[in-house]
C-alpha atoms as one frame of an Amber mdcrd trajectory, in Angstrom:
protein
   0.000   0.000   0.000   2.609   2.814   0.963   4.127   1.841  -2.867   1.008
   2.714  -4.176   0.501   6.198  -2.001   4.059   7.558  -3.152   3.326   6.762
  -6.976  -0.254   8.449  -6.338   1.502  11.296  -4.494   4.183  11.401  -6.998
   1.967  11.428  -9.884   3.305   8.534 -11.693   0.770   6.383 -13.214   1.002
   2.581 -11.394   1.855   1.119 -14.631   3.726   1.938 -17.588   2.340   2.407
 -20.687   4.861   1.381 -23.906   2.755   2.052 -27.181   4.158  -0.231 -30.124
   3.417   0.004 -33.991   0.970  -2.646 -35.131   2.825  -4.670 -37.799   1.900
  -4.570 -41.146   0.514  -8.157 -42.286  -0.021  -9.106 -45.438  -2.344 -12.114
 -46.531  -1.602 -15.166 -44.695  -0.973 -12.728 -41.861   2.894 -13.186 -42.611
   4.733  -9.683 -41.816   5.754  -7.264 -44.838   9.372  -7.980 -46.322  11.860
  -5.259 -44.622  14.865  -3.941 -46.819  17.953  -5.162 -45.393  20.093  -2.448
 -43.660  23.412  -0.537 -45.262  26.455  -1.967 -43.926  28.011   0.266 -41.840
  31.834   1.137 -42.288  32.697  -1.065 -39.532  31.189  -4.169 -41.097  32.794
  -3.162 -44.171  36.069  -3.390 -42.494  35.363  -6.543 -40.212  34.396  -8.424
 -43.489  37.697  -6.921 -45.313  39.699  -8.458 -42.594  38.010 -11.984 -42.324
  38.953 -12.415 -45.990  42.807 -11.668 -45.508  42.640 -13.683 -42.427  41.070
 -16.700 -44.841  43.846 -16.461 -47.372  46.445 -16.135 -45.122  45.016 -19.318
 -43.217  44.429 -21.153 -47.084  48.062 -19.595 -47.578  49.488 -21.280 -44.720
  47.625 -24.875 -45.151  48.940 -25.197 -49.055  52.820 -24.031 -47.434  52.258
 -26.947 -44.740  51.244 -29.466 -46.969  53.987 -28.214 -50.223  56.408 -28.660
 -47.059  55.671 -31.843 -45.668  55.440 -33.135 -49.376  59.098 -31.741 -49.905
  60.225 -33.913 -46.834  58.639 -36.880 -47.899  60.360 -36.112 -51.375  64.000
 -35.413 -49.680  63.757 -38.097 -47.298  62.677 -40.698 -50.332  65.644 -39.610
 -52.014  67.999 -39.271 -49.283  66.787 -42.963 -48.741  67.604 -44.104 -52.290
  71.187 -42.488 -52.586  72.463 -44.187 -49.088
């Protein structure tokens, strides 16, 4: 009760009121299509950076394998010659 007296004697309403746009349906009540949002500059740059950081990971997977092919090469030869 003394909750309720300080609202009434503060002249805040008891509860708040949050009005919200009706969404737009179409038939089969399924919502209106939205346009997708611009990129912002940041996603620009996030998505600049994820595709350097997927070559240099492709980059370093094809060095690894021409690598451990080259050993397998050297060490097959080394193998023949002794």
């Amino acid at each position: 009760m003394a909750g309720r007296r300080a609202e009434a004697m503060l002249g805040r309403p008891g509860k708040e009121v949050i009005k919200m746009p009706a969404e737009m349906l179409t038939e089969h009540e399924r919502t209106a299509s939205q346009t997708a949002p611009a990129t912002s500059l940041q996603d620009d740059e996030l998505r600049r950076w994820a595709r350097k950081h997927v070559e240099r990971v492709h980059r370093l997977k094809r060095d690894a394998a021409v690598y451990v092919l080259g050993m397998v090469a050297l060490t097959a030869v080394w193998a023949l010659v002794q």
